[in-house]
C-alpha positions in Angstrom: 187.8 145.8 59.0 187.0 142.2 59.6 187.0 141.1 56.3 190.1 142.9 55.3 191.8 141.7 58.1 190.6 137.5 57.5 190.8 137.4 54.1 194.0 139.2 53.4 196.2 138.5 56.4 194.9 135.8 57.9 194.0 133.4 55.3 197.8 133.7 54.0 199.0 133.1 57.8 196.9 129.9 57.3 198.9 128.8 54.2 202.5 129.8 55.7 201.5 127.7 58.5 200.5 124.7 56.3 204.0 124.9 54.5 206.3 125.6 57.9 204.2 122.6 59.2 205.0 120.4 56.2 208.7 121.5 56.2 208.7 121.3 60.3 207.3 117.5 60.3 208.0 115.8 57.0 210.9 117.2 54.9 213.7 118.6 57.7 213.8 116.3 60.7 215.9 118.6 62.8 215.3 120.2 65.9 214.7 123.9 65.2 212.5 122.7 62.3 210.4 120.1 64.3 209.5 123.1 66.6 208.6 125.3 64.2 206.3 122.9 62.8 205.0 122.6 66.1 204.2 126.0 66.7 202.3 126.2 63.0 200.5 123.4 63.6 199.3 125.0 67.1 198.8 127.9 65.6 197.3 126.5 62.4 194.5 124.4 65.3 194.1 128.7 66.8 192.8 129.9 63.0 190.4 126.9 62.5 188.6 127.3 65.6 188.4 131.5 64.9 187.8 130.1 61.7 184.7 128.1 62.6 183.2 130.5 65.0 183.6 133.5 62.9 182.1 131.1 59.5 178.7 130.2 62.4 179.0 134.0 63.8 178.2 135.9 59.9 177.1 132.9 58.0 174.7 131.1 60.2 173.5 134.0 62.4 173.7 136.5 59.1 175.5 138.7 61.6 176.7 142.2 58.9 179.6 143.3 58.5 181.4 146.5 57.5 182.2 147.2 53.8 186.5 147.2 53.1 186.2 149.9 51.1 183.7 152.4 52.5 182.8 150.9 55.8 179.3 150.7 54.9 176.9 147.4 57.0 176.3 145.0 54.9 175.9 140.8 54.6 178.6 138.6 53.9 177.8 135.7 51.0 179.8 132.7 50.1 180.3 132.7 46.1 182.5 129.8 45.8 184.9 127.2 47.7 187.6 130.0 48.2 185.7 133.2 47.6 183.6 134.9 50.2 181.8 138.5 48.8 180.1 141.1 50.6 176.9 142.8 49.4 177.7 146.5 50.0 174.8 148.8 48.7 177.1 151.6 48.0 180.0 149.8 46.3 178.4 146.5 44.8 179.7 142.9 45.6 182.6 143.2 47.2 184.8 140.1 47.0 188.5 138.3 47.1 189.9 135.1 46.2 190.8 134.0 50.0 193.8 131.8 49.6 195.5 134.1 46.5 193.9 137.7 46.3 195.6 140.1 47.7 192.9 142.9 46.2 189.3 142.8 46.6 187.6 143.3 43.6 184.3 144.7 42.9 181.3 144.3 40.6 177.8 144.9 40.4 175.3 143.2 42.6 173.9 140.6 40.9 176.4 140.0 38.8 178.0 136.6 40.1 176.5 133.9 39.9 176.8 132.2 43.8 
């Protein structure tokens, strides 16, 4: 559930929050835009700190985590800059492009070269 939950919602809350920030501070100067970018930027400061503790909580302490698909335990691997995969010995690498999937794909372990 975790990893659904990160890499398909809140990874795009991250983004949305990047652009109301840029809108809020740089592009509208207006009240009701200034405090919108405010509250993304706070809020934006919220996901990097659950981002850092949850990146030293599975990566550094190789903490497992449940499968997306079938709920199965199994360890969380970082493939590239934006993609993070789970080995799932039931369904194979699990994986999703953080900042633009909105599907997790799957292949065969071994498969990806990390």
């Amino acid at each position: 559930m975790f990893l659904r939950i990160w890499c398909l919602c809140i990874c795009k809350l991250g983004l949305l929050c990047i652009a109301l920030l840029a809108l809020g501070q740089f592009v509208f100067n207006t009240e009701p835009w200034t405090t919108l970018g405010t509250v993304a930027s706070a809020l934006l400061v919220l996901l990097g700190i659950s981002g850092a503790i949850s990146g030293i909580w599975f990566f550094v302490l190789k903490k497992p985590v449940a499968c997306p698909l079938c709920s199965t335990i199994g360890n969380l691997v970082h493939l590239s800059q934006y993609d993070v995969g789970l080995e799932c010995q039931t369904c194979g690498l699990v994986h999703v492009n953080t900042p633009t999937g909105f599907r997790f794909k799957v292949a065969p372990l071994g498969s990806i070269e990390e």
